[in-house]
N, C-alpha and C positions, 0 to 999 in steps of 0.2 A: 625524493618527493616531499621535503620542508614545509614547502610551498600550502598543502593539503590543510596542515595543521593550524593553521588560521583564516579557514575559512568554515563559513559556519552553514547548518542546514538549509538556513533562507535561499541562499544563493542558488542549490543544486535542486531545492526540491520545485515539483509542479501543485499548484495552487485548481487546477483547472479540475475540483471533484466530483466525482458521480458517485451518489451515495444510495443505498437503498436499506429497510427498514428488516427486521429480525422475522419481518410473516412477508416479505416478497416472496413469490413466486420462485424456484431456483430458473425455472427459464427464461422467469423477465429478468432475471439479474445477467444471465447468460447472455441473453439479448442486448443489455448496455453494455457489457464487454465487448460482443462483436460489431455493433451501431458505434461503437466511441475508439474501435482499435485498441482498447487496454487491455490490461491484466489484472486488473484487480477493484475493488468499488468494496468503498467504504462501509459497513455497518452502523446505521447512527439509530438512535432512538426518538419518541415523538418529542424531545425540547433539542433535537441536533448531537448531542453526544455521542462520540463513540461508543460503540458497546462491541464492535468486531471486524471483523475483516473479511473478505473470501477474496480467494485467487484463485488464479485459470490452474492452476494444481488441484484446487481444490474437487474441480468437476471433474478430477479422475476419478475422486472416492464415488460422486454423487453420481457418475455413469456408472460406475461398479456395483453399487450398493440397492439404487431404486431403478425404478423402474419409468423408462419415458414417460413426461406428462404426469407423473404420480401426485402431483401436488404437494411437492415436499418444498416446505421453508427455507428461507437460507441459513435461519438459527438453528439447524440441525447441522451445518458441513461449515459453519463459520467459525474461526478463530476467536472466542471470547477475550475480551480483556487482552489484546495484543499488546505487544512493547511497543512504545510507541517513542517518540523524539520530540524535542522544543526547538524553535525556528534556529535558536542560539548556541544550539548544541554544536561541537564541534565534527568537524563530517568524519574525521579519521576514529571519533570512535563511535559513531555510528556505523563508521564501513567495519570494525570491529566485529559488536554487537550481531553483525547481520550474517560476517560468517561464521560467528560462534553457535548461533542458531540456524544455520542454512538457509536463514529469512531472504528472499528478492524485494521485498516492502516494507518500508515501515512509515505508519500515518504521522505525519508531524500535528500535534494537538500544542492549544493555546487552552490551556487547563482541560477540561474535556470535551470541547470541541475541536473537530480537526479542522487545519486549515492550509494544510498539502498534504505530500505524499512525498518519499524519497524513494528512491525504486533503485537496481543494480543497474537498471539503465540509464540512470541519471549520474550514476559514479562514472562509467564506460565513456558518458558525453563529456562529462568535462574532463577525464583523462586524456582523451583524444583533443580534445581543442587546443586550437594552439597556445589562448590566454594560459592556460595552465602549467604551459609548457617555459614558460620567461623565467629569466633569471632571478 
């Protein structure tokens, strides 16, 4: 798989974000997960900057821990300060990265704004397709 190594994050990752702020709600965030079919929504602060992450792993802790409706924040179950990727980064070590940390996400930021997402399901799509597969 050669092929891998010259291609860069831009290609693989989804631009299409849903982001919510460090005092949402955990159920309205819960709610853009299941309204948008993802797994994960971005943490930005009031000028757009990343500041975290939460993922649908995440609401294991946050069922385990509180209590329904409790009014807990997503800045209590979010990932601070995640690793994050550049559009230009190389995806083979990014695919690295992710399972050195057993990450499924990681935000692709343009200084610290994000401006996609690379997921393990976006390696899976273009493993499987056939563009990937050419000689």
């Amino acid at each position: 798989m050669d092929e891998i190594e010259d291609v860069f994050v831009a290609r693989l990752m989804s631009t299409d974000l849903h982001t919510v702020t460090p005092d949402t709600l955990v159920e309205d965030a819960a709610a853009v997960l299941l309204e948008n079919d993802i797994s994960s929504v971005l943490v930005v602060d009031g000028d757009g900057d990343l500041v975290g992450i939460l993922t649908s792993t995440d609401f294991v802790d946050i069922v385990a821990k509180s209590q329904p409706k409790a009014e807990t924040t997503v800045e209590r179950y979010m990932t601070a300060d995640p690793i994050t990727a550049g559009a230009q980064d190389d995806v083979s070590a990014v695919a690295a990265t992710m399972l050195e940390h057993g990450f499924h996400h990681v935000p692709v930021v343009d200084g610290d704004a994000p401006i996609g997402i690379i997921t393990t399901s976006d390696f899976a799509a273009y493993v499987s397709s056939p563009e990937s597969v050419s000689a």
